[in-house]
N, C-alpha and C positions, 0 to 999 in steps of 0.2 A: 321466339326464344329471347327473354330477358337476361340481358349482361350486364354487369356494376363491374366498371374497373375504378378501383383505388391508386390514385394518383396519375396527376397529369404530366408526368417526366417523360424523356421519350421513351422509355417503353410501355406504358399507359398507352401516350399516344399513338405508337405505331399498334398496338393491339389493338384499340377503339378503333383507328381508321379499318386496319383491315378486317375485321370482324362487323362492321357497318356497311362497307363495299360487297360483302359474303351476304348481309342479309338481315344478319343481326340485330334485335333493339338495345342501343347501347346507353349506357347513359356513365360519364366521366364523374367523379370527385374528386375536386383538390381540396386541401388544408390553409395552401395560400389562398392571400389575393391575386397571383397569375401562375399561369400555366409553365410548364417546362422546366419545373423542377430546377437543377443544375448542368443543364442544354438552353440556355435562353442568354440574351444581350441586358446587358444594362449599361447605361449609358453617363460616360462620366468626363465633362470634359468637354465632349463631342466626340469623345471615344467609344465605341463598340466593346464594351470588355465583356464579359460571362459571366454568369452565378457559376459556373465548374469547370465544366469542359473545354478545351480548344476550339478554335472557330477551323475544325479539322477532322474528316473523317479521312480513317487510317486508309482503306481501300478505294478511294476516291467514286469513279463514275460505274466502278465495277465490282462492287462488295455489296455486300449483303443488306446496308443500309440503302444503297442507290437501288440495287433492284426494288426492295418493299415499297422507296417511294414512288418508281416509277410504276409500279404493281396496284398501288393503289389510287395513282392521280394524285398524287402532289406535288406541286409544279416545283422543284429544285434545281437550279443552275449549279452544276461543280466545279471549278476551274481545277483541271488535272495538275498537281506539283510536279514541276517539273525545275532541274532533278529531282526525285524524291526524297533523296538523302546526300548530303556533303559531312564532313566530317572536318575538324576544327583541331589540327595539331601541333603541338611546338615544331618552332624551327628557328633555332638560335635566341634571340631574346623578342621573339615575335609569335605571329599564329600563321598556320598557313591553310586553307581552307583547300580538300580532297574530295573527290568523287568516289563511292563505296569500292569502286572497282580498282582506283591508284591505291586505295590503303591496303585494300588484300595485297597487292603486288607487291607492298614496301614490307609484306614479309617474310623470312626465309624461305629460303627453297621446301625446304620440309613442311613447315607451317604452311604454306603454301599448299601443298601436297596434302595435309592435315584437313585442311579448309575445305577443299573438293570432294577428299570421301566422309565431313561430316554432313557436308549438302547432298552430295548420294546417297548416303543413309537415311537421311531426314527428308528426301523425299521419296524413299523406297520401302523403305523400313519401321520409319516413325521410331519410338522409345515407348517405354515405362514410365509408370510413378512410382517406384522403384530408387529413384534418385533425381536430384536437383538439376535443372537445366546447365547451371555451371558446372554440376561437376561433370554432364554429359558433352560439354563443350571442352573442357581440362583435360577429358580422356587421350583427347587425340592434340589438343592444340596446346602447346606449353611454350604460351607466348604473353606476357603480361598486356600488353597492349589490344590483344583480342580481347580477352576477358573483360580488360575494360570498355571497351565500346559495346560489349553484351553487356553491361551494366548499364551504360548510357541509355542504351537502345530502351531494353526492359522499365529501367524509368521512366524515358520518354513517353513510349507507347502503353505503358502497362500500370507506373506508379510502384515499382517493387525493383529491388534488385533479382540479379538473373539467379541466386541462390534461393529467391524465396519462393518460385514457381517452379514446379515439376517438368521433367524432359520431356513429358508425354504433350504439356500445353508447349513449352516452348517450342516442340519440332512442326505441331499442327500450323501453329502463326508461320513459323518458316515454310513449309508447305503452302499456305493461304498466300503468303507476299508471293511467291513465282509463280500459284496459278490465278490472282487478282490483279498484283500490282501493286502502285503506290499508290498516296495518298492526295487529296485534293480540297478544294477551302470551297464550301457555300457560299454561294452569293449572299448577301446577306446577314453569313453567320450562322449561330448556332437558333437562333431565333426566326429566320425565315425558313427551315425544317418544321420545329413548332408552329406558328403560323399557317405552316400551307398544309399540313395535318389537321390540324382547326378546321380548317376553310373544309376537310374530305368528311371528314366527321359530320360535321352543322350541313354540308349540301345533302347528304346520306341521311339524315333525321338524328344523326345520336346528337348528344345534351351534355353539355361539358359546364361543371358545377361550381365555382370558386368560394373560399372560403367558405368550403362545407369541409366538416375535419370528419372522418368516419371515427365512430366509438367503440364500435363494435362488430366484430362479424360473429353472427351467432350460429349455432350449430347444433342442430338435433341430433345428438350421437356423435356420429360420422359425417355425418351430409350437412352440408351449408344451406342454409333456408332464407339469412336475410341478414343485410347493416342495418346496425342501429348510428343515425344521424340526424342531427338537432332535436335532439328528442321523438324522433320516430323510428319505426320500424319498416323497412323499405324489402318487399321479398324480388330474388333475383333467381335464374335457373342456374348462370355461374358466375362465378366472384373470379376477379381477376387485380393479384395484388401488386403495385410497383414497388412498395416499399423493402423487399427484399425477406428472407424466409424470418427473420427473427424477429423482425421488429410487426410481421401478419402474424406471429405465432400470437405475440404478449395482445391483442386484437379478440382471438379468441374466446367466446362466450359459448360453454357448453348446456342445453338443456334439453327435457326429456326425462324419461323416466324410468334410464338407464345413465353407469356413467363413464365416458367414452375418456380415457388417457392415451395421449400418443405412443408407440414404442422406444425403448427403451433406445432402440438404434438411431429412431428419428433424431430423439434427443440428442444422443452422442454427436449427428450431425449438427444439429445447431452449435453445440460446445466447437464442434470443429470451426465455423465459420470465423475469419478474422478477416475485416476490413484494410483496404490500404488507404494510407494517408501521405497526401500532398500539400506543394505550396507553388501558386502559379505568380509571378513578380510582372507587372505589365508595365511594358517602359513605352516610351513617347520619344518621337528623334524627329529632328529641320530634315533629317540627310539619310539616306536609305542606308540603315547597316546588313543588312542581308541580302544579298542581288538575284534570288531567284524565289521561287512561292513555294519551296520543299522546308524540310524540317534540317539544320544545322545541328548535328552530334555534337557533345563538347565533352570527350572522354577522360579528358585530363582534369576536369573542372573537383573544387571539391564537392559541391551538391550541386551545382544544374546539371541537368541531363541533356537538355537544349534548346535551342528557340526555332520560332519562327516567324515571319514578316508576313503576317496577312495581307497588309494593306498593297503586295506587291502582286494579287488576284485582285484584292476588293477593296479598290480606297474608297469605299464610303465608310468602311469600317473607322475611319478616323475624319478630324478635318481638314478640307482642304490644304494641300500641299506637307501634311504632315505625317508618321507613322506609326502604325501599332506594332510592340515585340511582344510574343508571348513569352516567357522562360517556366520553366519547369524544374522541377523538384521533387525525388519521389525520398521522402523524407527518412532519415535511419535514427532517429531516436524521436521519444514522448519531447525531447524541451525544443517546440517550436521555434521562439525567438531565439534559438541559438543555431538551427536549420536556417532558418529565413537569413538570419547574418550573413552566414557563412556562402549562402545564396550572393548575398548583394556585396560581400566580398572579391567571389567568382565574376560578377560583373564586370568590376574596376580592371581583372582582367583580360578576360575575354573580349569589350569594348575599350579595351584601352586605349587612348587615345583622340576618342571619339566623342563630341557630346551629346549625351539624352537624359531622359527626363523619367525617373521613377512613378510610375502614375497609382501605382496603387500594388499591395502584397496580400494576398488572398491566400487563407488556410482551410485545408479540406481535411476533416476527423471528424470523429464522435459520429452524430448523427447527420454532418453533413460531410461524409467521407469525397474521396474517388472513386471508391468503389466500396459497394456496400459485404463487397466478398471479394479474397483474392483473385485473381484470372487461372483458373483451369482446377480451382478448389471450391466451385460452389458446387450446391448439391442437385442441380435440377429445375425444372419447372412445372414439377405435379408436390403435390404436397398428402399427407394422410389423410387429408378432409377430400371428402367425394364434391367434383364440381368448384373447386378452391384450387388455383394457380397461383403462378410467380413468376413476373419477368421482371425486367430492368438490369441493372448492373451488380446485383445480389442473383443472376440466375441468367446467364451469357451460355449460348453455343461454345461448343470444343475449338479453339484455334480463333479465336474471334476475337479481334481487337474493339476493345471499349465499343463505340456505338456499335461498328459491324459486329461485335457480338453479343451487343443484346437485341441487335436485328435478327440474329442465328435465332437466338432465344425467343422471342416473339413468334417467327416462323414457326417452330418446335410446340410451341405452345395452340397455336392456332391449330394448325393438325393433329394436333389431340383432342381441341374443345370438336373439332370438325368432326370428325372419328366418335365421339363416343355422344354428341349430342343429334347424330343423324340415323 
C-alpha cells in the first residue's frame, strides 16, 4: 500500500512514522529545505530557539505525544515539569510567585466552593458548544482573578483567549490535565522529536523528500489517484495532508469525465475554519529567572501569557552557563508591533529588576500561524475525497493540547487509513 504524506511537520511525521512501523510504503514531501515544519530548533547565538512551537509538550511522559513516540520507537528523553504550573501575582509593589493550589485557596470561600463543583462538572459531566469556555467558567465563578488566569492559561496552552474556544474543548483539556498530567521539555527540544522520527521512518524504508513543494493533488471525481510534483505525476493508494483542510483544499485538481464539487456544508466548514495567531519573545539571562522547569502563569500581564526556562531540564538548549526564556503571546488584535510592544513592555515588569537579553521576537499568522485552526473548532480528519486525510495542527483530537493533539489526531487518522484500507 502506497502513502504520500504532504508535509514534514510533526504530524506528517508522526503519521509517516507510524504508518511505516504498520507496514506501509511511505514516501514524505516537504516544500522546505528541512524537515519539521514549526516543531524544529534553530539556532541563534548558541541558543536553541524554534521555527513555532515551545521546546514543551503539554502532557509530558504521559500524553498522547509520548505514547506515539514510544509506540513507534523514537528514542525521546522528557524531563517531567515540575511544578507544572506556578502562577506570578502582585503583591504590594513586587510579584510573588504561587503554586496552582495557594492561588485557588487565596479565593473566597464561595469562589472556592464555585472552583470544586466546576471541576466536578467538568470531569463528570463535560459541556456543550453551546457557549464559550468563559462564560462556562463565569457561571459559577464571579471572581476577576479566575477568569484571568483562564485567559493566561488558554493563551499559554492554546494561543486564544478562554472566550474564543467552546466549553465543550475547554472541559476535555481539563479532563485530559487530571487524567495525564503536566507538562515536560525534550531533550533536545522541539528538533530531537523530528529527528528521531526521521531516523523511524528511513530504518522502516519510508523516504522523506526536501524541497519537493507538491502542486497538486489530483482527483478522479471523488477518489484521490496522485500528486502532481516537479513536474510529474506521482500515483499513491492514500494521500495524507499536514497542511491543514484549506490550504489541501486550494491543492485540489479535479479530473475525469464527470464533475465532482464538494458540498455545500463542506464548504461552510472551511468558511468556518479561523487560525490562531501568536508572538513567542525569547530572552537570554547570566542568572536563572525561573527556578523550576514548569510553565510560570502571568495573569495580570497585558499580553504575555507566560514563560518558561528550558534551559532549567536542558542547558544544552543554550550556551554554556547561560539561559533560554520562552514568553508567549496569544495575540488580540491584526497590528502585530503593537502586541509584541506591549509584550516587551510586560517584560520590564514581570523581570523587573533583573538583567536579560532580548534574543529575538518571533510572529506566527497568515500562513505561518499557531495553529492552522482554532483548538476544539477544526473539522476532523477525513476529508470528502475518498483516500485524502488531514492531520497536524488544522485537525487535533477533542481535548488535546497543541502537539498531544495532533498526536490525538494522527492516532484518529491512522485508524481509519487502518480500517478502510485492510
Amino acid at each position: 500500500m502506497r502513502v504520500c504524506v504532504i508535509g514534514a511537520g510533526l504530524g506528517g511525521m508522526l503519521t509517516a512514522a507510524k504508518l511505516c512501523k504498520t507496514g506501509y510504503d511511505v514516501e514524505v514531501f516537504e516544500q522546505l529545505p528541512f524537515i519539521g515544519g514549526r516543531f524544529t530548533n534553530i539556532e541563534y547565538k548558541g541558543y536553541q530557539l524554534t521555527t513555532g512551537a515551545l521546546h514543551m509538550i503539554p502532557h509530558g511522559e504521559n500524553g498522547p505525544l509520548s505514547t506515539l513516540l514510544s509506540d513507534v520507537g523514537a528514542n525521546v528523553d522528557i524531563i517531567p515539569s515540575n511544578p507544572a504550573t506556578t502562577i506570578r501575582i502582585p503583591d504590594g509593589d513586587s510579584f510573588e510567585d504561587v503554586q496552582f493550589g495557594e492561588f485557588v485557596s487565596r479565593l473566597s470561600f464561595w469562589n472556592r466552593l464555585m472552583y470544586r463543583l466546576l471541576i466536578l462538572e467538568a470531569r463528570l459531566l463535560g459541556a456543550g458548544n453551546n457557549y464559550s469556555f468563559k462564560y462556562w467558567i463565569s457561571r459559577r465563578l464571579h471572581d476577576e482573578t479566575a477568569l484571568n488566569f483562564a485567559d493566561a492559561f488558554c493563551g499559554w496552552a492554546l494561543s486564544v483567549t478562554s472566550e474564543q474556544i467552546t466549553a465543550k474543548e475547554g472541559v476535555a483539556i481539563i479532563k485530559n490535565i487530571y487524567n495525564r498530567g503536566g507538562s515536560g521539555i525534550p531533550v533536545g527540544g522541539c528538533k530531537a522529536v523530528i529527528n528521531a522520527l526521521s531516523e523511524v521512518i528511513k530504518q522502516s524504508g519510508g523516504k522523506i523528500y526536501t524541497n519537493h513543494k507538491v502542486e497538486k493533488i489530483i482527483s478522479e471525481n471523488d477518489v484521490i489517484k496522485s500528486i502532481r510534483v516537479k513536474n510529474k505525476n506521482l500515483a499513491y493508494d492514500v494521500i495524507i495532508s499536514n497542511l491543514g483542510h484549506i490550504e489541501t483544499q486550494k491543492l485540489i485538481h479535479t479530473t475525469g469525465s464527470g464533475t465532482y464539487t464538494v458540498s455545500q456544508e463542506y464548504k461552510n466548514k472551511l468558511a468556518s475554519i479561523v487560525p490562531s495567531a501568536g508572538i513567542k519573545i525569547n530572552i537570554a539571562s547570566d542568572t536563572p529567572l525561573i527556578d523550576h522547569t514548569g510553565v510560570l502563569l502571568t495573569p495580570y500581564a497585558k499580553r504575555i501569557n507566560g514563560l518558561n526556562q528550558v534551559t532549567n531540564a536542558d542547558p544544552t538548549l543554550a550556551p554554556q552557563g547561560k539561559h533560554l526564556i520562552m514568553a508567549h503571546i496569544a495575540v488580540r488584535s491584526s497590528d502585530l508591533e503593537r502586541e509584541a510592544r506591549l509584550g516587551l513592555e510586560d517584560l520590564k515588569t514581570i523581570l523587573h529588576g533583573v538583567n536579560y537579553e532580548v534574543l529575538m521576537v518571533q510572529t506566527y499568522h497568515s500562513k505561518w500561524p499557531v495553529n492552522r485552526c482554532i483548538s476544539g473548532r477544526d473539522i476532523g480528519n477525513t476529508t470528502p475525497y475518498k483516500h485524502l486525510y488531514v492531520v497536524g495542527d488544522g485537525a487535533k483530537g477533542c481535548g488535546g493540547i497543541e502537539v498531544d493533539g495532533i498526536a490525538l489526531g494522527v492516532e484518529n487518522t491512522v485508524k481509519e487509513i487502518m480500517q478502510t484500507t485492510t
